[in-house]
DODRENLUM-132653 format. One record per residue: x, y, z of N, C-alpha, C, O in turn. Coordinates in steps of 0.001 Angstrom, whole numbers, padded with zeros to 6 digits, always signed. Atoms other than C-alpha are relative to their C-alpha. Layout:
XYZXYZXYZXYZ
...
***
This chain:
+000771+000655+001049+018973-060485-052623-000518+001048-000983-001047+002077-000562
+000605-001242+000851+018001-058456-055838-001326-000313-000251-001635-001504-000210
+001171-000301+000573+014669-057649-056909-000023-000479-001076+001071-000671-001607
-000107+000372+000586+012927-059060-059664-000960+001644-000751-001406+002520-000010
+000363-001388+000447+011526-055998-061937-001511-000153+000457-001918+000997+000628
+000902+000038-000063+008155-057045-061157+000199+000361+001871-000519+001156+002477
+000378-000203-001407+008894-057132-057372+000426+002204+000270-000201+003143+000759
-000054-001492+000140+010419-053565-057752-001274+000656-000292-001875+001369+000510
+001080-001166+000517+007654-052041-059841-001393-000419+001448-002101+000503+001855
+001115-000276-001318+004995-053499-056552+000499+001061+000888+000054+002200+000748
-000996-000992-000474+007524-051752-054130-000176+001508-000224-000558+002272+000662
+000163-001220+000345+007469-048681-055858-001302+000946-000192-001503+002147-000006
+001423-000320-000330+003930-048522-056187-000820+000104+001211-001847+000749+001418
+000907-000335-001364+002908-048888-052833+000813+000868+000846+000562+000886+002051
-000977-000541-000826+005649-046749-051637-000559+001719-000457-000486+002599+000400
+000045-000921+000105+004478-043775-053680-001314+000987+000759-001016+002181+000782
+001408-000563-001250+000774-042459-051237+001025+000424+000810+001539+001441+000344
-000936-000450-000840+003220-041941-048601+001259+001096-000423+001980+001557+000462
-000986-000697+000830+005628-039829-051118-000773+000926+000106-000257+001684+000927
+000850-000752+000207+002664-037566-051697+000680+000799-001367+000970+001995-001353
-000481-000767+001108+003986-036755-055153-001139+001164-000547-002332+001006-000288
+000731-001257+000870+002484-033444-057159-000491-000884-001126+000377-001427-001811
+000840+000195+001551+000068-034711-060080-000305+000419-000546-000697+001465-000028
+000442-000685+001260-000894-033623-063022-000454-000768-000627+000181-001295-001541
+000950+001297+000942-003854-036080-064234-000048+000398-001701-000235+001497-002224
+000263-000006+001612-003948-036862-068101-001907-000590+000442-002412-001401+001218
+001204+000300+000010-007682-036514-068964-000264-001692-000569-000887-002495+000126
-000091+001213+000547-007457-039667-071010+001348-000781+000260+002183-000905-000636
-001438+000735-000131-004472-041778-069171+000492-000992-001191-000246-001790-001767
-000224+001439+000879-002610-044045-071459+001433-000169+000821+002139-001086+000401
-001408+000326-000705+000588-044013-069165+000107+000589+000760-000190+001727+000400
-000475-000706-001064+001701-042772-065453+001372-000325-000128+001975-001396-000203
-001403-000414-000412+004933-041099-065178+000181+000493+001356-000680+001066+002025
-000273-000587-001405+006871-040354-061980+001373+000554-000095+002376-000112+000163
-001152-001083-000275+009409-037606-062138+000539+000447+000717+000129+001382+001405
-001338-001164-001431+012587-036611-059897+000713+001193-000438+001594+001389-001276
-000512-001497+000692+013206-033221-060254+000708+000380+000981+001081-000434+001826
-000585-000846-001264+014844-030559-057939-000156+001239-000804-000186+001273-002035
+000383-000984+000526+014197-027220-058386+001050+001109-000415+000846+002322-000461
-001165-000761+000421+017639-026062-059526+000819-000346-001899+001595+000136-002724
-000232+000205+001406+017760-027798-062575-001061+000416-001188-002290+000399-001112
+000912-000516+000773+016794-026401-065908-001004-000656-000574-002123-000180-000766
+000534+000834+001107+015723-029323-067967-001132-000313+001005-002262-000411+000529
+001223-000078-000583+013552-029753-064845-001231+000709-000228-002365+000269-000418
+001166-000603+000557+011615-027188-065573-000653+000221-001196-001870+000345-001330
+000638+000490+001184+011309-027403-068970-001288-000781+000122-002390-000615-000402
+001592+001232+000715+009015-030549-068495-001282+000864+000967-002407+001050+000504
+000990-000499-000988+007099-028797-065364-000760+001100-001089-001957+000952-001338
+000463-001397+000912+006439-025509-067808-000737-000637-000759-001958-000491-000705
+001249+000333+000656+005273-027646-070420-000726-001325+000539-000603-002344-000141
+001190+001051-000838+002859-030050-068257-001099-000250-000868-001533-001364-001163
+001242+000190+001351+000117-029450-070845+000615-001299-000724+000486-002477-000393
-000241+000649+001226+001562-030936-073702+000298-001437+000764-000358-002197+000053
+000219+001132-000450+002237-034323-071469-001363-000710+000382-001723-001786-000094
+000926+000407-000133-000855-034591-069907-001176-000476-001660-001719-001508-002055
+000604+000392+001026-002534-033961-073114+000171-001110-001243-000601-001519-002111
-000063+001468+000943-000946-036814-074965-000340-001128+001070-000049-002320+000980
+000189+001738-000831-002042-039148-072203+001179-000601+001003+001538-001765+001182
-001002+000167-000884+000510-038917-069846+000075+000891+001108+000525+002037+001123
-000048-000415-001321-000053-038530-066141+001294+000075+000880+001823-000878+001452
-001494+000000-000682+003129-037206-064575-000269+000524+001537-001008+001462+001837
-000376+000030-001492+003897-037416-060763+001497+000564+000183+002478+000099-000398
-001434-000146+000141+006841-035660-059843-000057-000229+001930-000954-000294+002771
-000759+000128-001299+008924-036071-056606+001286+000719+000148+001818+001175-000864
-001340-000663+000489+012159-034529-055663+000997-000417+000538+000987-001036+001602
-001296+000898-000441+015683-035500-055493+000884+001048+000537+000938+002025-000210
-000586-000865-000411+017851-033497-053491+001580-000379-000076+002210-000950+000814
-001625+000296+000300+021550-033741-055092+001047+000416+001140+000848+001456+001768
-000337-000483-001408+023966-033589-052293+000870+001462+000041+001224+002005+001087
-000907-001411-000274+026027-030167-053437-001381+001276+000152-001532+002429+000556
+001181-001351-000567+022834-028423-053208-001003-000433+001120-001793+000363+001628
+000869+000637-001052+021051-030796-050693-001370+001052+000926-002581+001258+001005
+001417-001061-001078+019625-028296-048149-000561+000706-000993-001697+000257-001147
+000637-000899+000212+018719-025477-050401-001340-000522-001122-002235+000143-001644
+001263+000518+001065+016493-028190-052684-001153+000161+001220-002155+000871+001308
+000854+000282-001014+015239-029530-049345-001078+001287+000552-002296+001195+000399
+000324-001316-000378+014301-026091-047954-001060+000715-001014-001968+001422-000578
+000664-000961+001177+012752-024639-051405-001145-001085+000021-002279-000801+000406
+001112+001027+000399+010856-028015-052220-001120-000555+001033-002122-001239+000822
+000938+000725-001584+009381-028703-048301-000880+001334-000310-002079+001072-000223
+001105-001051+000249+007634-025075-049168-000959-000388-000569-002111-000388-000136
+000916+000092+000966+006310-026098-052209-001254-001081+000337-002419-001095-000060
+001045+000977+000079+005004-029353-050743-000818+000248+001452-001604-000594+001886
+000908-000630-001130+003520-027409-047578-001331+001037-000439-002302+001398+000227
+000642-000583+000228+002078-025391-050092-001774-000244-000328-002147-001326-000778
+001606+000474+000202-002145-025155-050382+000238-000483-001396+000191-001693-001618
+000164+000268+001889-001833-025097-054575+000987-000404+000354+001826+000428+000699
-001525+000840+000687+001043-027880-054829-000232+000308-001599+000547+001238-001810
-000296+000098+001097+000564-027917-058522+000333+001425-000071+001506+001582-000411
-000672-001109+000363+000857-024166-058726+001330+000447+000440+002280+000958-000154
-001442-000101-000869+003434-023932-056309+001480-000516-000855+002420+000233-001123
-000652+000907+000911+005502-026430-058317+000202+000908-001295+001244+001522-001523
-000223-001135+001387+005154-024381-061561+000542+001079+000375+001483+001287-000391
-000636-001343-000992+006264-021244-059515+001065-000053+000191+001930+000681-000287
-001144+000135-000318+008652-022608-058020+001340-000884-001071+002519-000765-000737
-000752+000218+000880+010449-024344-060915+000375+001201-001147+001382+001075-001844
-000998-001001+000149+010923-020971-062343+000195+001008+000489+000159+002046-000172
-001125-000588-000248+012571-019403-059972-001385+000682+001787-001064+001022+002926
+000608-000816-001330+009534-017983-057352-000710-001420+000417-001312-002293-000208
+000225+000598-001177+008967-019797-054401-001407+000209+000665-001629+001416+000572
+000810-000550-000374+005525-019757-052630+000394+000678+001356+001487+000426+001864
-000129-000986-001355+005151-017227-049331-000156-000856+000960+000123-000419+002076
-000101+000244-001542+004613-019804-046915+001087-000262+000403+002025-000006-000352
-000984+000936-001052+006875-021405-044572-000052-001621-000350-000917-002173-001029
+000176+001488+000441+007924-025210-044654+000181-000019+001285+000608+000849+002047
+000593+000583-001256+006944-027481-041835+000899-000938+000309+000949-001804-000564
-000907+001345+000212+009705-029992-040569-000676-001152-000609+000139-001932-001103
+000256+000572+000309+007161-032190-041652+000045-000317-001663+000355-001374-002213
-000550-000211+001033+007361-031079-044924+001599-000509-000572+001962-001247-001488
-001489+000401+000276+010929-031452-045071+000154-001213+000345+000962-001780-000391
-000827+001265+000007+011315-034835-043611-000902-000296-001518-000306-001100-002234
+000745+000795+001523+008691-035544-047086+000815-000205-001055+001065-001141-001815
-001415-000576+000996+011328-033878-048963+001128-000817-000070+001523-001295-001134
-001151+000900-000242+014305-035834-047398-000694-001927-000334+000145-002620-000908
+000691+000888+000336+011816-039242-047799-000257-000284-001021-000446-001477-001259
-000011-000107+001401+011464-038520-051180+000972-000243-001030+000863-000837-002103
-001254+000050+000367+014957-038058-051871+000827-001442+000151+001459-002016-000736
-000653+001659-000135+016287-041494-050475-000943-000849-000438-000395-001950-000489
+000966+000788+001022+013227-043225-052288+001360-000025-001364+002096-000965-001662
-000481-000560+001158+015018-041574-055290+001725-001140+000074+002270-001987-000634
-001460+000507+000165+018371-042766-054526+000483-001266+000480+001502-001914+000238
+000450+001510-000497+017462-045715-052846-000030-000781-001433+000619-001806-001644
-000012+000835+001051+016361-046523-056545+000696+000638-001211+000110+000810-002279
-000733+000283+000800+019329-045757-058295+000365+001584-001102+001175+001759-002012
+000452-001156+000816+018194-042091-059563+001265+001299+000159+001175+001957+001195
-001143-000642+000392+021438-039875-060507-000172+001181-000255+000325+002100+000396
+000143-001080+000877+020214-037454-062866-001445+000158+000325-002293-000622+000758
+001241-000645-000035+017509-034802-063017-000280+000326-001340+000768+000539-001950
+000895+000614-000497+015315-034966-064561+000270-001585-000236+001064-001951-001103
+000427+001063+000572+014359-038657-064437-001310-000507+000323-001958-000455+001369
+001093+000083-000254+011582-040004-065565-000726-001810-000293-000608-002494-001310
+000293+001419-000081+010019-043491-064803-001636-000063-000420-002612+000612-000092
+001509-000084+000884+007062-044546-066936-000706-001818+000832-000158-002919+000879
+000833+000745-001664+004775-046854-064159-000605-001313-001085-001775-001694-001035
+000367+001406+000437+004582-050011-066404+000406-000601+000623+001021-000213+001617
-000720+001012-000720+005496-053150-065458+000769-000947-000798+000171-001911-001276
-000967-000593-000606+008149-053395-065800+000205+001257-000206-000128+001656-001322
-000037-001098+000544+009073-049874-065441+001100+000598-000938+002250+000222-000715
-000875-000575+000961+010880-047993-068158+000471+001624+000443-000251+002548+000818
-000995-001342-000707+013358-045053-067143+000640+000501-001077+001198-000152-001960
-000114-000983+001425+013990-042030-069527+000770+001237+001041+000244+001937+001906
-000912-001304-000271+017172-039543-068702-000431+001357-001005-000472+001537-002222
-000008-001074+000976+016536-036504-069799-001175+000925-000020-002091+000381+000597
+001073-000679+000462+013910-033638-070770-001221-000195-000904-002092+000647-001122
+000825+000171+000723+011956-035541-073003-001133+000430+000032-001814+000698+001022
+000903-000578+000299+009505-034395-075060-001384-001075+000169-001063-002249-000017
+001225+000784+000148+005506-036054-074738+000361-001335-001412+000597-002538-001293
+000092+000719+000993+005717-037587-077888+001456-000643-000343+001677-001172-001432
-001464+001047-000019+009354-039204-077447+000148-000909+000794+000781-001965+000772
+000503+001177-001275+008209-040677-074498-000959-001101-000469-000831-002232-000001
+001198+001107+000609+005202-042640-076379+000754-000232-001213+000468-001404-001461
-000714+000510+000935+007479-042977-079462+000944-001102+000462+000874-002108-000245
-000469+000796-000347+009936-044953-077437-000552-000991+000803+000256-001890+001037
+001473+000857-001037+007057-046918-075206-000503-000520-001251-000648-001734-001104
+000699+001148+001156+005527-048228-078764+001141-000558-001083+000719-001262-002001
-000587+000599+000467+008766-049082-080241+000225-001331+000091-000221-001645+001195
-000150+001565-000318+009606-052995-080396+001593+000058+000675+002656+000557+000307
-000838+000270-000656+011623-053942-077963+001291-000562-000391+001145-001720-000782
-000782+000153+000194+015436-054078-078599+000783-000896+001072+001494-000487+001989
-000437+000561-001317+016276-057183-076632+000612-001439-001183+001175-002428-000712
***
């Protein structure tokens, strides 16, 4: 039986506490984003690097990570660090370019990692980055987009 977008976007919402995604609160929310990254892609880090400039237009991004299957383990492995790490948000910035934090990852960690990943692909998620904007219904944006392309296409009139 398929989902109706509304039953999806509940689904997805109560599924994400248990994800324990990385946040990055907008002081003034006007939209939650939830981002699948992996820490091998560039355009990934792009958006992680500039985190400012999202938050500060009002856009709270959540990321999660997708572990593509030709690099599978070595996402799993890099990203169960990051999310074992004390500073997740720094960790995350660190580790999207290129340094890793010093601890160790915890199998627990890693099954988060692997839990994260079949969320991801469970709902359909291909490409890195992608980024799902937590309306209802939700709206899904391929690509690196910039803050203000993201709220440019969110206040456009709907092409339906």
């Amino acid at each position: 039986m398929n989902q109706t977008p509304d039953q999806s976007y509940q689904e997805t919402i109560k599924a994400l506490p248990a994800l324990q995604p990385i946040t990055f609160k907008a002081a003034h929310e006007t939209h939650q984003v939830l981002v699948f990254i992996d820490n091998q892609c560039v355009y990934c880090t792009n958006v992680v690097k500039n985190i400012n400039t999202y938050t500060d237009a009002g856009l709270t991004m959540s990321f999660l990570t997708i572990a593509p299957g030709s690099i599978r383990d070595s996402v799993i492995a890099d990203m169960a660090r990051v999310w074992c790490a004390t500073d997740k948000q720094k960790s995350l910035k660190n580790a999207m370019v290129g340094f890793l934090p010093d601890n160790d990852a915890t199998p627990e960690c890693e099954n988060l990692i692997k839990a994260q990943s079949a969320f991801a692909i469970k709902n359909g998620v291909e490409v890195t980055p992608t980024m799902v904007v937590l309306d209802n219904p939700p709206q899904v944006f391929l690509g690196s987009l910039t803050a203000e392309t993201i709220l440019a296409r969110l206040s456009a009139p709907s092409q339906k």
